[in-house]
VOGU-3710 file (C-alpha; in Angstrom, 3 decimals, decimal comma):
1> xxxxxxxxxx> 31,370/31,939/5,574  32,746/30,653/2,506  33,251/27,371/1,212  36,543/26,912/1,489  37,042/27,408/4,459  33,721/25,471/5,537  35,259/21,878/5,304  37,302/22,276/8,782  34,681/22,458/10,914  32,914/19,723/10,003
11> xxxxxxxxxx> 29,502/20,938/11,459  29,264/23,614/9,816  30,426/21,226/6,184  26,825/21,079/4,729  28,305/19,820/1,239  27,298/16,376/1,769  26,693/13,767/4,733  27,472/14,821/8,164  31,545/14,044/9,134  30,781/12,154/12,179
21> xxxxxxxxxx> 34,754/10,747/12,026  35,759/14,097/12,062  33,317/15,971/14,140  35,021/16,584/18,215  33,404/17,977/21,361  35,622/21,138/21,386  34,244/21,910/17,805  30,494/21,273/19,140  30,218/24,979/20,732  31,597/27,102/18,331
31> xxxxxxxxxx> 29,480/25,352/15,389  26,435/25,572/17,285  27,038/29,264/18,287  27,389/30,038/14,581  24,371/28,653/13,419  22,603/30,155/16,059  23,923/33,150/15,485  22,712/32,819/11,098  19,294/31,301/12,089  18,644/34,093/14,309
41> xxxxxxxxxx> 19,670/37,070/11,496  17,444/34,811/9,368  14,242/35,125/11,667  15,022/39,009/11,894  15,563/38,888/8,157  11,804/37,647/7,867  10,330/39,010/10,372  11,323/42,908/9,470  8,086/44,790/8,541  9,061/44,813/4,552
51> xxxxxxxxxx> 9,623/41,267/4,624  6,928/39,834/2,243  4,298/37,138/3,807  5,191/34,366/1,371  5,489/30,781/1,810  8,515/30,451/-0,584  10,289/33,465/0,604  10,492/32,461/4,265  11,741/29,051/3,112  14,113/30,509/1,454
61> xxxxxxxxxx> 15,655/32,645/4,211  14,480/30,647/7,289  13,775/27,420/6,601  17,470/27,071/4,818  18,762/28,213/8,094  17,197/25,809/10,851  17,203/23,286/8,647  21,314/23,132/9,043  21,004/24,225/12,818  18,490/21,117/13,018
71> xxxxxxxxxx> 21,264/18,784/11,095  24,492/19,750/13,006  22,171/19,478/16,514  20,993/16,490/15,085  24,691/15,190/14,440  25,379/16,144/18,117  22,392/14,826/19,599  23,121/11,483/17,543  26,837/11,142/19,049  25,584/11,804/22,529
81> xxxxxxxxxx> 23,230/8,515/21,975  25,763/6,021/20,795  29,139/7,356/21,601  28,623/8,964/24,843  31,929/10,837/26,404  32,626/12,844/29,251  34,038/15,328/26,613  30,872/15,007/24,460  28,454/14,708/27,205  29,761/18,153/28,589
91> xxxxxxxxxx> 29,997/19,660/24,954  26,040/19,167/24,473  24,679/19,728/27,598  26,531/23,476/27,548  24,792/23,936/23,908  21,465/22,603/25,177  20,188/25,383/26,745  20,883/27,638/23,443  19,668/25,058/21,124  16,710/24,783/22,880
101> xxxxxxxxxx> 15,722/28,619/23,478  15,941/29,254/19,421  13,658/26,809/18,877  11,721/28,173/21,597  11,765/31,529/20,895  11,123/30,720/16,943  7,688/28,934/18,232  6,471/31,655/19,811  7,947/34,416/17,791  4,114/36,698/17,432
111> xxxxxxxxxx> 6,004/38,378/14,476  6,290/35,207/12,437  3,157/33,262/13,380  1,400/37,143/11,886  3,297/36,599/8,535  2,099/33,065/8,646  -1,495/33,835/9,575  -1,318/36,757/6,977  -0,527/34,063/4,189  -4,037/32,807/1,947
121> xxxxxxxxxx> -3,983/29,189/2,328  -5,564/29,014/-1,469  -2,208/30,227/-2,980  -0,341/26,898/-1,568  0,209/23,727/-2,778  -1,773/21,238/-1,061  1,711/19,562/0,769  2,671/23,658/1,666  -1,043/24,171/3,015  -0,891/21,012/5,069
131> xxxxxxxxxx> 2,624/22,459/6,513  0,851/25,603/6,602  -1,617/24,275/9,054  0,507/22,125/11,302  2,743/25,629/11,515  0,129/27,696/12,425  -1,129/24,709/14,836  3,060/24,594/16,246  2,782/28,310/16,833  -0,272/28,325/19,408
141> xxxxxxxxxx> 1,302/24,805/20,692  4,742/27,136/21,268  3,789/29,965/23,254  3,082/32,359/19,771  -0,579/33,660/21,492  1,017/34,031/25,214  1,952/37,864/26,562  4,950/38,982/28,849  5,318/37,261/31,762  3,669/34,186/30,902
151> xxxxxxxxxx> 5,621/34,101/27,695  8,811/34,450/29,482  7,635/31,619/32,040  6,743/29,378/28,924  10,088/29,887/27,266  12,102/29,451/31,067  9,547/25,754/31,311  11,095/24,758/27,693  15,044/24,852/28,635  14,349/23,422/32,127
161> xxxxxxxxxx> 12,678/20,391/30,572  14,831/20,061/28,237  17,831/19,850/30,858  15,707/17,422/32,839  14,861/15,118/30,489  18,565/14,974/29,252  19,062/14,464/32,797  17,109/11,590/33,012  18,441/9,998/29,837  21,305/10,000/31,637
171> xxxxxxxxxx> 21,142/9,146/34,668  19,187/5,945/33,157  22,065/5,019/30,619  24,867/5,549/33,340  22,460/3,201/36,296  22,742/0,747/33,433  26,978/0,520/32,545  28,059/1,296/35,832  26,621/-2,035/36,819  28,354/-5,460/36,752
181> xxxxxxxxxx> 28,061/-9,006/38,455  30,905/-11,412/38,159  29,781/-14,855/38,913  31,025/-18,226/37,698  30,559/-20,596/35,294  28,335/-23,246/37,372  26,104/-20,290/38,426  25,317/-19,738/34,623  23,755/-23,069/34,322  21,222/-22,730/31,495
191> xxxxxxxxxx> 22,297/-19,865/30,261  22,764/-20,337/25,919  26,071/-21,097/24,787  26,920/-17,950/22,893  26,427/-15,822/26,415  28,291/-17,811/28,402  31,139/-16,746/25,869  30,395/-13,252/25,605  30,380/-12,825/29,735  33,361/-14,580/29,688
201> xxxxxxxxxx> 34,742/-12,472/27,006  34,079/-9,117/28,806  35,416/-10,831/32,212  38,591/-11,621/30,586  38,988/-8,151/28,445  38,974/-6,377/32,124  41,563/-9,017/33,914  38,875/-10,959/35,726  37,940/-14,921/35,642  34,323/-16,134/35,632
211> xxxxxxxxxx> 31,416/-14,094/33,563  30,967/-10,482/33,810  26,651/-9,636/33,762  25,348/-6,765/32,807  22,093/-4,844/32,566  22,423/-4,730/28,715  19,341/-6,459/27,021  22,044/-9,472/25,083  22,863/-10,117/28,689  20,105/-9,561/31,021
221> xxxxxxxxxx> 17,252/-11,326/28,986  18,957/-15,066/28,276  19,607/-15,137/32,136  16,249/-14,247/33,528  14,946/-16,512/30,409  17,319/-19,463/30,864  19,298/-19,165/34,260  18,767/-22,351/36,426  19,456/-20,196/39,156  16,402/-18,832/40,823
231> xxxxxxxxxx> 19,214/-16,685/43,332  20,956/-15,392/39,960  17,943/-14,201/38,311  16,417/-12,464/41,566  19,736/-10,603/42,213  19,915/-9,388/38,256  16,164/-8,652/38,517  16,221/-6,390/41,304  19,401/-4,532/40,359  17,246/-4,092/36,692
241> xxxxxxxxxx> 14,089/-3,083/38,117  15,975/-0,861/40,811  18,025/1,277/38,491  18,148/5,233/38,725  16,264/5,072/41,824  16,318/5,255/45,756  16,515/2,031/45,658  19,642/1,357/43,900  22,088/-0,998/45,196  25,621/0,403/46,840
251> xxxxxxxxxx> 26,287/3,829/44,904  23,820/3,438/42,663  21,285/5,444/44,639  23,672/8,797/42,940  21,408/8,323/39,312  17,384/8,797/41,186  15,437/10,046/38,651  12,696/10,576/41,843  13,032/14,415/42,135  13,339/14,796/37,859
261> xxxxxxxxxx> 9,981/13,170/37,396  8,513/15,056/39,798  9,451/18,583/38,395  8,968/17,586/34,790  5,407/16,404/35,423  4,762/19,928/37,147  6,418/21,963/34,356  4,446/19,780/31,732  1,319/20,621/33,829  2,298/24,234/34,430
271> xxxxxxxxxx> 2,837/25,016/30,474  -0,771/23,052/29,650  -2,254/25,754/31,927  -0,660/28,784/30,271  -1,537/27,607/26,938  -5,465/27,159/28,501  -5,739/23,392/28,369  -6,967/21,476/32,138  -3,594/19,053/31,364  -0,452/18,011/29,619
281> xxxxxxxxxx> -2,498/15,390/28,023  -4,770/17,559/26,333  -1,869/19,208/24,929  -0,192/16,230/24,026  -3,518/15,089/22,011  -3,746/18,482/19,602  -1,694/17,224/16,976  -2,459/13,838/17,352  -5,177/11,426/15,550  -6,761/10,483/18,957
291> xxxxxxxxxx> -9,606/13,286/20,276  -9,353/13,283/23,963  -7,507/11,511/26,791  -11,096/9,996/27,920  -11,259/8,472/23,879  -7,778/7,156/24,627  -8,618/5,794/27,521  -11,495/4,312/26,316  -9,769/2,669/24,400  -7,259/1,158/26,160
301> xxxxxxxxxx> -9,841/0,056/28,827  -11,589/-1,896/26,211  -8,508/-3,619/25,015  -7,930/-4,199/28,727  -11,248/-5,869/29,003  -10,828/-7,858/25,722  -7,441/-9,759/26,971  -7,791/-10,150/30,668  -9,533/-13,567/30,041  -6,751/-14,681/28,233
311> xxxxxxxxxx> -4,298/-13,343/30,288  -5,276/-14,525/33,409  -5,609/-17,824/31,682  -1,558/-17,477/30,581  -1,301/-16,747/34,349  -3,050/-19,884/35,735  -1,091/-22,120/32,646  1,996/-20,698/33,916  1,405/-20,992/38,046  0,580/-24,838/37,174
321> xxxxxxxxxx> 3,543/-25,267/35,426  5,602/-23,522/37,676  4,182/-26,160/40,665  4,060/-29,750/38,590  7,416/-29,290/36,748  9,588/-26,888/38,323  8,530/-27,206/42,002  7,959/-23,622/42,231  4,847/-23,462/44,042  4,983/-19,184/44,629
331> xxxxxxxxxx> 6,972/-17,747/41,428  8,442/-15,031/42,014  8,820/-11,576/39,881  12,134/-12,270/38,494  10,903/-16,260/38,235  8,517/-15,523/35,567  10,841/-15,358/32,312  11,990/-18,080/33,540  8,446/-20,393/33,969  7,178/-18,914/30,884
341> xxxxxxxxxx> 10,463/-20,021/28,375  10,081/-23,550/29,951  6,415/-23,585/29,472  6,732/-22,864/26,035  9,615/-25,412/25,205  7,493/-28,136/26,900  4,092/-26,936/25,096  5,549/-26,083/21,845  8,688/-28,144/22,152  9,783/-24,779/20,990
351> xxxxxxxxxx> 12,674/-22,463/22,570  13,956/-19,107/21,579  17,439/-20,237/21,415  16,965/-23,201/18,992  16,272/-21,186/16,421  18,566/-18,094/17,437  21,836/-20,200/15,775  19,527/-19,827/11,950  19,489/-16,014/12,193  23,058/-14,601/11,402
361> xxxxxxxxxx> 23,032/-10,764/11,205  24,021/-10,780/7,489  21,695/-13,286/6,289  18,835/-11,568/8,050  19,901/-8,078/6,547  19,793/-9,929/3,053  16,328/-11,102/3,816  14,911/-8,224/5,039  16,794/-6,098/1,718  14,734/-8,891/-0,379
371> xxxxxxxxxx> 11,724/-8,204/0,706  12,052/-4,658/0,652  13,044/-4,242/-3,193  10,248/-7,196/-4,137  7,674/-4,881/-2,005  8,308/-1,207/-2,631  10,020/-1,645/-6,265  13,802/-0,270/-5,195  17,514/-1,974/-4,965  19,592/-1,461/-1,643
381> xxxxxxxxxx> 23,005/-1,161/-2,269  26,311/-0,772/0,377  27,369/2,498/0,352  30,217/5,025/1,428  29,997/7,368/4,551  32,121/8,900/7,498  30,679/6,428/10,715  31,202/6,885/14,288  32,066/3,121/14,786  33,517/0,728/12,744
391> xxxxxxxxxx> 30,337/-1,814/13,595  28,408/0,826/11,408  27,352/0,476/7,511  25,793/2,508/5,354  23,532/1,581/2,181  21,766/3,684/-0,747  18,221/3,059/-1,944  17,885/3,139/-5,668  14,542/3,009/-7,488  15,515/2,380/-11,663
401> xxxxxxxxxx> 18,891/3,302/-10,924  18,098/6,834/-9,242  18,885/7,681/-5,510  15,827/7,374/-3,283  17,508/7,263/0,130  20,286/6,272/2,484  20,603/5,098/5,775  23,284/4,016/8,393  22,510/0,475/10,386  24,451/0,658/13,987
411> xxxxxxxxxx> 23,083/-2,526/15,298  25,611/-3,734/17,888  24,917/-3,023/21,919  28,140/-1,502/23,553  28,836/0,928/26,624  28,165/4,602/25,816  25,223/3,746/23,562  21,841/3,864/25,086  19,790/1,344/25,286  16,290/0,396/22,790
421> xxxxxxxxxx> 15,978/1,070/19,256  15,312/3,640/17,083  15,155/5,131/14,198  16,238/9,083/13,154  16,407/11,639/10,654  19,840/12,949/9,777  17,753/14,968/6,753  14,728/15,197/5,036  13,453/14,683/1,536  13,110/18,657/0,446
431> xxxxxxxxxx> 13,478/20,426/-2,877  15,279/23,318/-1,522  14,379/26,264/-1,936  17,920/28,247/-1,872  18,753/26,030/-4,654  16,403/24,633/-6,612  17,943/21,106/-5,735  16,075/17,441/-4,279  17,691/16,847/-1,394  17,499/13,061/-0,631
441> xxxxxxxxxx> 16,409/11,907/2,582  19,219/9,949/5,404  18,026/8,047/8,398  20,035/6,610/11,518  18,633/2,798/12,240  19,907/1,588/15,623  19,896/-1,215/17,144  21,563/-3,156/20,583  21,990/-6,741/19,835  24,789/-8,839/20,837
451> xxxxxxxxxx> 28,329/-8,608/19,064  29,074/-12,069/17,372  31,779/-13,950/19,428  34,770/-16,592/17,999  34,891/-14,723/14,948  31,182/-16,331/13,916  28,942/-13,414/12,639  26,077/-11,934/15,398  23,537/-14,178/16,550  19,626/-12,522/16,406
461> xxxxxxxxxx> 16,630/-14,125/18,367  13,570/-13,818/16,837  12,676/-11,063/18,565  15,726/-8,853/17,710  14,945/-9,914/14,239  11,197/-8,181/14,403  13,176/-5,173/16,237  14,806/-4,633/13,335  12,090/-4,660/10,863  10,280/-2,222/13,246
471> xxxxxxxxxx> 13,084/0,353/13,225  13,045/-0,338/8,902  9,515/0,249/8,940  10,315/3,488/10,108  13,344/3,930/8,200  11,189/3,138/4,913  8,233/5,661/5,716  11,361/8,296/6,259  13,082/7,596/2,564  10,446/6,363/0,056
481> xxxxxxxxxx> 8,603/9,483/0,623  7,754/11,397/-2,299  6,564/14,763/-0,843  9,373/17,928/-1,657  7,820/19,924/1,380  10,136/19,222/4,161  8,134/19,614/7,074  5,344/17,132/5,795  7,875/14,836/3,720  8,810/11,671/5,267
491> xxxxxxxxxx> 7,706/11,229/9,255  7,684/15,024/9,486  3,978/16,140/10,491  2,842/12,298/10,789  0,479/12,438/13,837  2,264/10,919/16,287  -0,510/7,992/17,644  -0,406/6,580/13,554  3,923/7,147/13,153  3,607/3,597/14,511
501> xxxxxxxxxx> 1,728/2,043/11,607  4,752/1,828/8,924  6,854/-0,001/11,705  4,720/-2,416/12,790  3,454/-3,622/9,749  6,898/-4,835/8,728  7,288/-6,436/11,613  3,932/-9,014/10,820  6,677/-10,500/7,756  8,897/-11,843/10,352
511> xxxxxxxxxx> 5,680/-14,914/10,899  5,477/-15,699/7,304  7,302/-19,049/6,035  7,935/-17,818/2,316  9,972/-15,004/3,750  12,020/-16,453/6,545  13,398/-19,294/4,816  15,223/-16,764/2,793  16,893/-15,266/5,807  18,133/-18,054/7,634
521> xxxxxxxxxx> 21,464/-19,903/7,779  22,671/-21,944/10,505  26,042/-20,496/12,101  27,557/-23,444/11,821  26,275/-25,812/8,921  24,548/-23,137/6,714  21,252/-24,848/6,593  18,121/-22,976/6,256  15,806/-22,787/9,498  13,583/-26,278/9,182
531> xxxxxxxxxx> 10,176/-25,932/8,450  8,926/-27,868/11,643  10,985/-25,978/13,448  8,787/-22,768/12,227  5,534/-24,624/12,691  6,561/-24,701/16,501  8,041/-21,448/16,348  4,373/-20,093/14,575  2,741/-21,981/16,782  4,321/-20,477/19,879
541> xxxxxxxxxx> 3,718/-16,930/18,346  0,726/-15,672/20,301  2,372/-17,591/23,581  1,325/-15,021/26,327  -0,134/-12,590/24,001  -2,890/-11,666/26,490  -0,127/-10,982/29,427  1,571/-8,911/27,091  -1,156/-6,700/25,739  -2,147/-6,030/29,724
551> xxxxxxxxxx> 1,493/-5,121/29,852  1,394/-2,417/27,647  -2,004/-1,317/28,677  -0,203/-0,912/31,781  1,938/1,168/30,643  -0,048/3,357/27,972  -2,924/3,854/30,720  -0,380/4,823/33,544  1,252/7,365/31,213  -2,035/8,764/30,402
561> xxxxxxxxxx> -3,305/9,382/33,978  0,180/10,494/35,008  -0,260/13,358/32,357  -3,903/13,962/32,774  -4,495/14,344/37,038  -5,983/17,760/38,126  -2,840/18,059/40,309  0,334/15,983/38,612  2,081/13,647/41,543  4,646/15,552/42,723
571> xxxxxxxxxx> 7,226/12,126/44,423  8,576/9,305/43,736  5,763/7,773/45,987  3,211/9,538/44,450  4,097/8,538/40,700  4,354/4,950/42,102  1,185/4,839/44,228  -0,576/5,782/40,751  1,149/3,234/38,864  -0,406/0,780/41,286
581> xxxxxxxxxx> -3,970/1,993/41,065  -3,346/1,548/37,310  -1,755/-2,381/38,037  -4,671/-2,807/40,425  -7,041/-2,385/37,654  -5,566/-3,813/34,969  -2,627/-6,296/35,451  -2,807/-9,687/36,379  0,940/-9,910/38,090  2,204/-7,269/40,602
591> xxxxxxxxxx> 5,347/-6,052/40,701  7,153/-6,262/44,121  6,745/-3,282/46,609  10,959/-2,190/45,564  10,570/-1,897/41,749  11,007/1,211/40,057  9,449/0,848/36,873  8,514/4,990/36,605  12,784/5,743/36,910  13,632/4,081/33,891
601> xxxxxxxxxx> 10,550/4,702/31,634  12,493/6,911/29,226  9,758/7,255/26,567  7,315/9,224/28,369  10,321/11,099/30,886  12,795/11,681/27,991  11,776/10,482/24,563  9,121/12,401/23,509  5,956/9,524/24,351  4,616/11,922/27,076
611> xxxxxxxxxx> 0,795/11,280/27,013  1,474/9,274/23,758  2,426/5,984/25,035  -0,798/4,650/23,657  0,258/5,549/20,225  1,785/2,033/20,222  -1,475/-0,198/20,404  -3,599/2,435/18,399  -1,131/2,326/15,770  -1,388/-1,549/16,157
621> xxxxxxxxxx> -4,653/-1,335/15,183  -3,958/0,432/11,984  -0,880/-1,609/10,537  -2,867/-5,051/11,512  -5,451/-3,901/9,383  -3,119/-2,847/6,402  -1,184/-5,946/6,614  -4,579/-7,364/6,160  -5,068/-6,328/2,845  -1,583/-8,407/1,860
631> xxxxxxxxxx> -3,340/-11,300/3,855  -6,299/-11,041/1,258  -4,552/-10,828/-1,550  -2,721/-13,938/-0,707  -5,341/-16,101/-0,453  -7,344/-14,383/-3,476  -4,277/-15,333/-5,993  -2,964/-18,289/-3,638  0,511/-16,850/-3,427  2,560/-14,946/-0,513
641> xxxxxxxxxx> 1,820/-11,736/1,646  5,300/-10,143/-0,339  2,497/-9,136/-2,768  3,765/-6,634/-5,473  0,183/-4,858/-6,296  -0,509/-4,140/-3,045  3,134/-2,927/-2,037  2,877/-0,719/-4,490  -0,905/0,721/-3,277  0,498/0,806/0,286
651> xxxxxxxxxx> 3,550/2,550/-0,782  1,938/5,038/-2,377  -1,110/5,919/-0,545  0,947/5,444/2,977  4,911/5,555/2,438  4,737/8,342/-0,454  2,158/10,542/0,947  4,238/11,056/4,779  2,947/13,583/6,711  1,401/15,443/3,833
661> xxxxxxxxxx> -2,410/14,586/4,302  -4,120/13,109/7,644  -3,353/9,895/8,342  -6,717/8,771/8,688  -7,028/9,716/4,739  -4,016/8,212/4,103  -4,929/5,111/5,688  -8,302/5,509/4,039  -7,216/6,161/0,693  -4,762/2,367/0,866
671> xxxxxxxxxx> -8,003/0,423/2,468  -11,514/1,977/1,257  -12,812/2,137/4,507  -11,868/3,113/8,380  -9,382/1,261/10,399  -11,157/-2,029/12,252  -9,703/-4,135/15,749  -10,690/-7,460/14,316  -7,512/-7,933/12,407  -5,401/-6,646/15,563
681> xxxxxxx> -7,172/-9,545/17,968  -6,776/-12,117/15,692  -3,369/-11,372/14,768  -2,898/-11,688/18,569  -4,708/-14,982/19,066  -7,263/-13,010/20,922  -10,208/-13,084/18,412
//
């Protein structure tokens, strides 16, 4: 294919950054059949008998061509997240299958992992040894070591999971539009200002007076926080906690993700015991920093053990609460939000939504771009790309006036964009080896807060505002890498339990005075966010910090027994009779008998957290202890955390290195010593 004819077909336009204004479902197939078809000549290419076993060589024929099979999937793949179609949703899931058996069949290709095997570690740089091993590790992980039949079953377990999970992503995002309540305006009593517009908004857009409620977290939250109505909330709750599952209200019931979990757990199982392992967890833990499940479990036992006191001490706080001020002498489930927002106005004289009016999206985003080119030494500038929606910008990261990075922020919730946040590769940092060329690295940073309303910019809370530094934490370990190896540059080939650590640390600025007094502004007036309004808000921090750690214990433990049973639960019942051991022994609230937690718990069913759940409190552990060292130098020169010297240690011996070294070294090479809890339970009030 020649250049000049590449540009109209804009995913197969490798020139520059992806076309996504110009990129359609009917061009998705053909694109994706004609990398296919080059990546697979390139794996013959390199796997003929003649073909030398050399690092660069491959790279240079293979590498080049999954790399732009992974972008234009990636492109795809990106689309089908935040502008979902009929037309688009139709257009991947036919490529899906395809996609997925190349990379299949390139994991387990015996030919390839030979020539890699073949190759002495001692002529590679140490970045290409470390990819070296993590390849080599990939292949056995893929299939490479598995004969015939079982081969044939491993490859046939790959595209049906990879359906299912789709599947499930799915059937979760369209549970969650297809719902609406329309109530009126006395039933929202309570509910902050700027939702009680924004319902009305969407009521009015479709022809309809009153307030139209969603299942979209700018909606859902403020009314189980704030909503008066006990009624309201229990009718929003249950439609929340019911969603792709049997027990769905009305039509609903047509998105149960019942039957999907149990089949994916059973494949997951099936391909641990062709690959010779007792479970999925134990596969899931290979390339990860934790040993075993039982060292993960452990663990999370432990920091069960540490916070129950304090949890069931939030409990009792709340429960009294609940009966002397609110008259609610047996709170409910979808009462909770509710008691606990109160409680912490009346303790702390604090609430969520006072200080929601001081964080406008752009004066946030200048904040957090301050502290970023203080810490880490670089400039952020707006920047010039094709976007998929006008809400979407796109900024370059400079370091003494050369390109570093770029990234596009879609931070606005809207229908056809799943839920969360994230953060993505569009490409990697990589000094190609077709060309000779650095290739710069591109991320995707997404977001789902609330659109701002009466032309007055987007309103954060304080907890969309730490969202967003997590998903930049991310972003930043992805561009300010400085390793030319692709698959060990950036996140690539970061164990998956420490991929955490970069994202949570950023989030620990969001607590400190010196830096949020630069990114605040009153909507209305301008004025920064008052200090004694912080003190409350600083003082409220670890509010229910105990509840909250049980929570995701909950969660990390149940994902870890779900993944590690001799004989994987193969129901809907099943999956939620285990859940319940798991709240049995560790939570402090039950969930009513009706909720569906399991149906909707994309990260371990469709996002890649299978048996790695716990990867968000072990991580914890590490970035509480690296923000630590900014802690220290604070107080050793008496001036803020936004401490240059130590950016610049962390940036290099965490940020720079990516995936190229174990992150334990990494982590060890920025502190002197192994990761310690005590900064984690103190952080957390819990020390």
């Amino acid at each position: 294919m020649n250049d000049r004819t590449a540009p109209a077909q804009p995913l197969l336009d490798f020139s520059d950054l992806p076309r996504f204004d110009a990129i359609t479902p009917e061009g998705v197939g053909p694109a994706i059949d004609e990398l296919l078809r080059q990546a697979d000549a390139a794996l013959e290419q390199v796997t003929a008998p003649d073909f030398p076993a050399d690092w660069k060589a491959i790279a240079s024929t293979l590498d080049v061509a999954t790399e732009r099979l992974g972008r234009a999937w990636g492109a795809v793949s990106h689309l089908n997240s935040v502008a979902d179609t009929p037309e688009l949703r139709a257009a991947y899931n036919e490529a899906l299958p395809k996609v997925t058996d190349f990379w299949t069949r390139l994991g387990a290709d015996e030919r390839l992992y030979a020539k890699y095997k073949s190759m002495d570690p001692a002529t590679l740089s140490p970045e290409q040894a470390r990819a070296h091993h993590n390849a080599l590790q990939g292949f056995v992980l893929g299939g490479a070591e598995l004969q015939g039949e079982a081969k044939e079953r491993f490859a046939a377990i790959q595209e049906r999971s990879a359906e299912l999970a789709q599947k499930f992503s799915e059937n979760t995002l369209d549970a969650t539009d297809s719902y609406a309540l329309y109530v009126g305006t006395d039933e929202l009593a309570g509910v902050p200002d700027d939702v009680v517009h924004a319902t009305a908004a969407a009521a009015k857009a479709e022809g309809r007076d009153g307030h139209k409620l969603t299942l979209k977290m700018p909606v859902y939250l403020p009314v189980m926080q704030f909503a008066h109505s006990s009624a309201l909330r229990e009718k929003l709750y249950r439609a929340y906690v019911t969603r792709a599952s049997d027990q769905a209200e009305g039509d609903g019931a047509k998105f149960d993700n019942s039957a999907i979990m149990g089949e994916l757990l059973a494949l997951r199982h099936e391909e641990a015991q062709l690959l010779g392992h007792r479970h999925f967890a134990d596969v899931s833990l290979v390339p990860k920093m934790a040993q075993s499940p039982e060292q993960v479990m452990g663990f999370l036992r432990d920091l069960a053990a540490k916070a129950r006191l304090f949890a069931e001490r939030d409990l009792a706080d709340m429960r009294a609460f609940a009966r002397a001020e609110l008259g609610l002498n047996d709170p409910q489930a979808w009462d909770w939000p509710y008691v606990g927002e109160k409680l912490k106005e009346a303790r702390y004289a604090f609430s969520e939504q006072e200080v929601k009016p001081y964080f406008t999206a752009p004066k946030v985003l200048g904040g957090l771009f301050q502290i970023v080119e203080t810490l880490f030494e670089v400039a952020i500038r707006p920047d010039q790309a094709p976007v998929w929606h006008p809400g979407v910008q796109f900024f370059r990261i400079e370091r003494e006036g050369k390109l570093v990075g770029q990234f596009y922020l879609d931070p606005g919730a809207r229908n056809g964009k799943r839920g969360g946040a994230w953060m993505d590769d569009v490409r990697a940092r990589w000094l190609r080896p077709d060309t000779g060329a650095l290739q710069t690295p591109v991320a995707h940073l997404v977001c789902n807060f609330a659109e701002g309303v009466n032309g007055k910019p987007p309103l954060l809370t304080h907890d969309d505002v730490i969202t967003l530094f997590h998903e930049f934490g991310h972003g930043l370990h992805h561009l300010l890498t400085q390793v030319n190896e692709r698959d060990v540059s950036g996140i690539s080939g970061v164990e998956w339990d420490a991929v955490e650590l970069p994202s949570q640390f950023m989030e620990n600025f969001c607590w400190e005075w010196d830096v949020l007094k630069h990114m605040t502004a009153h909507v209305d007036t301008g004025e920064p966010l008052p200090r004694a309004l912080f003190d409350k808000m600083l003082a409220a921090k670890n509010f229910q910090s105990g509840l909250q750690t049980l929570r995701q214990v909950e969660f990390a433990l149940f994902d870890m027994l779900l993944h590690s049973q001799p004989q994987p639960p193969a129901t809907g019942e099943a999956i939620l009779a285990l859940l319940k051991s798991v709240r049995d022994e560790v939570a402090v609230l039950q969930a009513p008998a009706y909720s569906r937690t399991p149906h909707t718990f994309s990260h371990i069913f469709a996002g890649g957290y299978s048996a790695g759940y716990y990867s968000y409190k072990w991580a914890e552990v590490l970035s509480a202890d690296a923000y630590a060292a900014f802690e220290e130098a604070a107080q050793r020169l008496g001036n803020s955390t936004v401490d240059v010297q130590t950016g610049r240690r962390y940036r290099q011996a965490i940020l720079e290195a990516g995936g190229s070294r174990p992150a334990m070294e990494s982590f060890k090479v920025f502190r002197g010593r192994e990761p310690s809890i005590d900064a984690l339970l103190r952080h957390q009030g819990m020390a």
